[in-house]
C-alpha positions in Angstrom: 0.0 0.0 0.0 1.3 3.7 -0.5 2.3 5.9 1.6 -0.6 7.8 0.8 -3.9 5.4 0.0 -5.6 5.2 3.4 -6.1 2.1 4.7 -9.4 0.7 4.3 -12.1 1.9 7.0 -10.0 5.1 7.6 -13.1 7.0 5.4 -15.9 5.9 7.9 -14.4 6.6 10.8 -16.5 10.0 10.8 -19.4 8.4 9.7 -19.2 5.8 12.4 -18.9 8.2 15.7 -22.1 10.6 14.0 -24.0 7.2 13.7 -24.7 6.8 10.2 -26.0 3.1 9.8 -24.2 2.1 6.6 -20.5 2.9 7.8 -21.3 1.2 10.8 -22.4 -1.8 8.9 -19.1 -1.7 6.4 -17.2 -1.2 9.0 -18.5 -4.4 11.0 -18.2 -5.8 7.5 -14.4 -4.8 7.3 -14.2 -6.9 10.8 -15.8 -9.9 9.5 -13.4 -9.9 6.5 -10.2 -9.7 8.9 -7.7 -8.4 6.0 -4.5 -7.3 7.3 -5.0 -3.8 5.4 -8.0 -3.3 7.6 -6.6 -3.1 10.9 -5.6 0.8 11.6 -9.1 1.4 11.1 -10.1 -1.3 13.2 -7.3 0.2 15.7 -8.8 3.2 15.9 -12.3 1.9 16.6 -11.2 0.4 19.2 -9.5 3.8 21.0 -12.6 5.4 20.1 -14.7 3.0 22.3 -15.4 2.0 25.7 -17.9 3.6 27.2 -21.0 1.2 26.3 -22.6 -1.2 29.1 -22.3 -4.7 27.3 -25.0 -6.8 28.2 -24.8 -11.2 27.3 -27.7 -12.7 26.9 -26.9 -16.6 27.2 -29.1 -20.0 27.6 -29.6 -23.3 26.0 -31.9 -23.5 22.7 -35.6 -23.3 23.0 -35.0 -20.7 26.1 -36.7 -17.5 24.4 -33.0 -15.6 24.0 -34.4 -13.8 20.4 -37.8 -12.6 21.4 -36.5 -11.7 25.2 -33.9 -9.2 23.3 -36.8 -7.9 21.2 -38.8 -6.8 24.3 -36.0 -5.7 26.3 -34.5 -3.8 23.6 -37.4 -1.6 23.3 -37.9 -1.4 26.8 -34.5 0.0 26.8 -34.9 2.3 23.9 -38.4 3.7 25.9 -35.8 4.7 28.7 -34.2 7.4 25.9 -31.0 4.9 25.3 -29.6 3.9 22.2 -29.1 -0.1 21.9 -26.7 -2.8 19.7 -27.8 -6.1 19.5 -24.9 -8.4 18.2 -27.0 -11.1 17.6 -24.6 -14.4 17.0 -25.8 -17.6 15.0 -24.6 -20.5 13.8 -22.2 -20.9 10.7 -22.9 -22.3 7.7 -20.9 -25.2 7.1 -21.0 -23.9 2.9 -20.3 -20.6 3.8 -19.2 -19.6 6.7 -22.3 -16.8 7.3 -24.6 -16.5 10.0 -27.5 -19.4 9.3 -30.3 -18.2 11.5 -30.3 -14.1 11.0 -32.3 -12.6 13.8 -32.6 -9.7 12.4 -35.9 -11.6 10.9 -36.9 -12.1 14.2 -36.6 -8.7 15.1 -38.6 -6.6 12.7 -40.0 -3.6 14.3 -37.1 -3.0 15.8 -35.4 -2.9 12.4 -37.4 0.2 11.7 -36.1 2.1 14.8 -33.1 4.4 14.3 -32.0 4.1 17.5 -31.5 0.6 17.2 -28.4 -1.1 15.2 -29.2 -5.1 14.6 -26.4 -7.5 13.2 -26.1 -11.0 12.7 -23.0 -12.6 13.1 -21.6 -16.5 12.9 -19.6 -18.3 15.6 -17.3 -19.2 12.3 -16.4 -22.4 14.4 -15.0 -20.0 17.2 -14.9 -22.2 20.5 -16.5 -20.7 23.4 -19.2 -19.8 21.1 -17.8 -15.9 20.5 -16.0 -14.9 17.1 -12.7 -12.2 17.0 -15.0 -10.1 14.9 -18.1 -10.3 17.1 -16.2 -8.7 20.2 -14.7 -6.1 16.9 -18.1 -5.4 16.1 -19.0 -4.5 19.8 -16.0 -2.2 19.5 -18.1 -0.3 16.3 -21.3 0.1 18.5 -19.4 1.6 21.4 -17.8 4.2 19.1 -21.1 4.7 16.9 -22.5 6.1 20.3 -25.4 3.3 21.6 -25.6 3.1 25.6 -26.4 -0.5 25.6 -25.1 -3.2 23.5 -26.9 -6.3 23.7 -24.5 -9.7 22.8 -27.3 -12.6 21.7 -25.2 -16.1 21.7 -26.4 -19.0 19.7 -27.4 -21.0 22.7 -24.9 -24.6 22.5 -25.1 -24.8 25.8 -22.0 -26.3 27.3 -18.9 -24.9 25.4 -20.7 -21.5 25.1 -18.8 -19.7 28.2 -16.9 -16.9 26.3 -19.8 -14.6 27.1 -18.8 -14.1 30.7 -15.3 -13.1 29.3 -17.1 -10.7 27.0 -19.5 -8.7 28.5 -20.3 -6.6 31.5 -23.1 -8.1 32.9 -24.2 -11.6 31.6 -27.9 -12.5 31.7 -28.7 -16.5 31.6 -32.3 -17.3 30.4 -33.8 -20.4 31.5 -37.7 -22.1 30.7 -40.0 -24.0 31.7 -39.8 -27.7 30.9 -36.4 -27.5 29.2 -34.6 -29.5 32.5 -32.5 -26.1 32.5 -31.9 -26.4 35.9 -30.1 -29.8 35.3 -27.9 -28.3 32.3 -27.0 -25.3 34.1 -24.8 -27.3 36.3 -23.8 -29.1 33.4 -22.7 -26.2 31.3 -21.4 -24.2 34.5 -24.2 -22.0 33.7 -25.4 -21.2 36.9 -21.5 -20.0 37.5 -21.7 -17.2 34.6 -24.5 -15.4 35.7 -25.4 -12.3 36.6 -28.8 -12.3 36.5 -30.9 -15.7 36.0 -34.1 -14.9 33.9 -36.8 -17.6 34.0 -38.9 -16.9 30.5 -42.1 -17.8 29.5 -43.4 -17.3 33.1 -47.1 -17.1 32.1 -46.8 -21.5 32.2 -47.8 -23.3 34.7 -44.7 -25.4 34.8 -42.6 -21.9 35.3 -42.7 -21.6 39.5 -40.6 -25.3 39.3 -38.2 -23.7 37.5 -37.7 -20.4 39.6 -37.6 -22.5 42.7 -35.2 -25.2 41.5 -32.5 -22.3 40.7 -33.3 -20.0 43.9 -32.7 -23.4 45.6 -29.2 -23.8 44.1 -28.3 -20.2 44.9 -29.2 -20.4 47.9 -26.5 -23.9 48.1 -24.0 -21.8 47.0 -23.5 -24.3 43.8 -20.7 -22.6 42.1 -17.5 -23.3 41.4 -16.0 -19.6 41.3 -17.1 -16.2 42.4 -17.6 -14.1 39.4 -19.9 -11.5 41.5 -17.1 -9.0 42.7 -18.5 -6.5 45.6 -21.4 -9.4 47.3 -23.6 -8.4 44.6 -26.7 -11.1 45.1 -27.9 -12.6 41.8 -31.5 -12.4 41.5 -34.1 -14.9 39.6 -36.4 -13.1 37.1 -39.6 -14.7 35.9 -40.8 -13.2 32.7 -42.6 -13.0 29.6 -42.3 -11.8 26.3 -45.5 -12.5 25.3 -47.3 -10.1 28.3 -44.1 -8.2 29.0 -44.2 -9.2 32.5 -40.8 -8.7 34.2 -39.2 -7.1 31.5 -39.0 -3.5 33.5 -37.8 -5.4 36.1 -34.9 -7.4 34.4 -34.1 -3.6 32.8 -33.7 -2.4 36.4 -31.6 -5.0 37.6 -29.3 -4.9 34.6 -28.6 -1.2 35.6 -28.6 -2.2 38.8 -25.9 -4.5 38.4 -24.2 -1.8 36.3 -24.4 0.7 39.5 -23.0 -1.9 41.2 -19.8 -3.0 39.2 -19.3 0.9 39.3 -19.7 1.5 42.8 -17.4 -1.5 44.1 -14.7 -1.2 41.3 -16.0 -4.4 39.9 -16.5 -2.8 36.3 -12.7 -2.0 35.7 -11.4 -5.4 36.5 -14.6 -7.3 34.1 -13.2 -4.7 31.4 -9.5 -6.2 32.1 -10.9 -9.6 32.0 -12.7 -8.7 28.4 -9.5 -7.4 26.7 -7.3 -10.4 28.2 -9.6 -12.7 26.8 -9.7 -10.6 23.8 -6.0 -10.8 22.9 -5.9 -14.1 24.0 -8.7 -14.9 21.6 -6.8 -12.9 18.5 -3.3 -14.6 19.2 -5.3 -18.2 18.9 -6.7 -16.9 15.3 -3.0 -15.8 14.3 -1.9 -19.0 15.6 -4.8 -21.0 13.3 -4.6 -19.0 10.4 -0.5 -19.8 10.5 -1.6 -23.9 10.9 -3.9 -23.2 8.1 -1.2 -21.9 5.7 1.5 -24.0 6.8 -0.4 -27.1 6.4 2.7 -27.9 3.6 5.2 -28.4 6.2 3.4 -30.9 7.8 3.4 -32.9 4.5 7.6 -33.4 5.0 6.6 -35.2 8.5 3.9 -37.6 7.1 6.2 -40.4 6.0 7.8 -40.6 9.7 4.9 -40.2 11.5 3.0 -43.4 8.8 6.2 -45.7 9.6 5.9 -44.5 13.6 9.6 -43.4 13.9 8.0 -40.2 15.0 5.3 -39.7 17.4 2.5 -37.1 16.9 3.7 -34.9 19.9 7.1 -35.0 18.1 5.4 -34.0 14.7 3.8 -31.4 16.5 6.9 -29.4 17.8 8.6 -29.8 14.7 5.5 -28.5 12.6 5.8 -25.4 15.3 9.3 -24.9 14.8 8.8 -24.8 10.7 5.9 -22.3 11.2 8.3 -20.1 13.3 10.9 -20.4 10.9 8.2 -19.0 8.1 
């Protein structure tokens, strides 16, 4: 490149911080495509942000994560704030896109101009959270929205990267799912800072809220991820009635208070960008395994006739990518 072509995404920088939609969406775009020419602009994003509260909204499929977000988002925007949803599906095995797109799901939001909706895929990311997801959070902070929203796909038990990527992480459960017996499973119960029981016009719904006050109240977690004593709180509510929802709002900014008040929300922002560099040097690290797969062809032949074992293979594939 020449000394004096910008970059690419240097141009909608400007556009990005006034809020205009479509250099926010080229710009999330430019993430997605992770070219190497790409990343001063993607640098600067990333100075220019951090001052959103980013909210995870986590829970195993069938929970009511999509329509949840729908309600709460305009509850949200009826409180005068502007709100990202990063909404994160699965990939297509053909193509690598997000397969769901809730933006579908979402459609009068879609019309609101204070709302910014974008589907993204897990592109086989484990932990359930892509490099360019956590990039495209970094565009909604600098575009301006108060409240970004991260929707995960919803595996279940390898899906933790969400409490590593957000401020306050919201775990739906429902009725007659057996959530409360996959939340130990998947260390959900861990993870969270605010349980949400959905769909809490059905009968079946009080089991539910019992079963995980119940396990709160045992203390069943394995780590304290809720700096300052704050007490995690159990939420029934509905999406079809809206019952709740104002309440889950006001303990979401209650828990924001609360990081804020006992320190807790600089040391969850350290945790996000260790994980977040962590994250980028494993996608380095892939990418180089992916274009050196070549080298390994020269170990094949030792490794078919077992005069070399595959840990042996494996640090001298790691020394020929160095060399590279």
């Amino acid at each position: 490149m020449s000394a004096n072509k910008k970059s690419p995404g240097m141009d909608l920088l400007d556009g990005v911080e006034k809020g205009n939609v479509r250099a926010i969406a080229r710009m999330i775009s430019l993430a997605e495509a992770a070219k190497p020419e790409s990343r001063p602009a993607l640098a600067e994003i990333f100075r220019r942000a951090g001052n959103a509260h980013v909210i995870g909204i986590t829970g195993v499929p069938g929970s009511g994560k999509s329509t949840l977000v729908d309600v709460l988002a305009k509850a949200m925007r009826a409180s005068g704030r502007r709100v990202g949803i990063v909404a994160i599906d699965p990939s297509s095995p053909f193509s690598g896109g997000a397969i769901l797109g809730d933006r579908v799901r979402m459609t009068e939001l879609t019309c609101d101009d204070g709302v910014f909706i974008r589907s993204m895929a897990t592109r086989g990311a484990l932990g359930g959270l892509a490099r360019s997801s956590l990039e495209a959070v970094d565009v909604l902070d600098a575009a301006g929205f108060d409240l970004i929203l991260i929707e995960t796909v919803g595996v279940g038990q390898d899906e933790v990267d969400v409490v590593r990527a957000a401020h306050t992480v919201v775990v739906i459960s429902a009725p007659g799912l057996g959530d409360e017996i996959q939340a130990i499973k998947a260390g959900i119960l861990e993870i969270a800072d605010i349980h949400v029981v959905s769909k809490c016009d059905r009968p079946d719904s009080n089991a539910t809220i019992t079963d995980l006050k119940g396990m709160l109240t045992l203390g069943v977690r394995a780590m304290d991820m809720h700096e300052g004593g704050w007490r995690v709180p159990v939420l029934p509510t509905s999406a079809e009635t809206v019952e709740g929802i104002d309440d889950l709002l006001a303990a979401i900014d209650g828990h924001a208070k609360h990081l804020a008040d006992t320190g807790g929300l600089e040391e969850r922002r350290r945790r996000i960008l260790e994980m977040r560099v962590l994250k980028t040097a494993e996608d380095i690290i892939r990418k180089d395994f992916r274009d050196g797969r070549d080298k390994l062809s020269g170990l094949m032949k030792s490794l078919q006739e077992r005069t070399m074992d595959p840990h042996e293979a494996a640090l001298k594939l790691l020394d020929r990518i160095n060399e590279g």
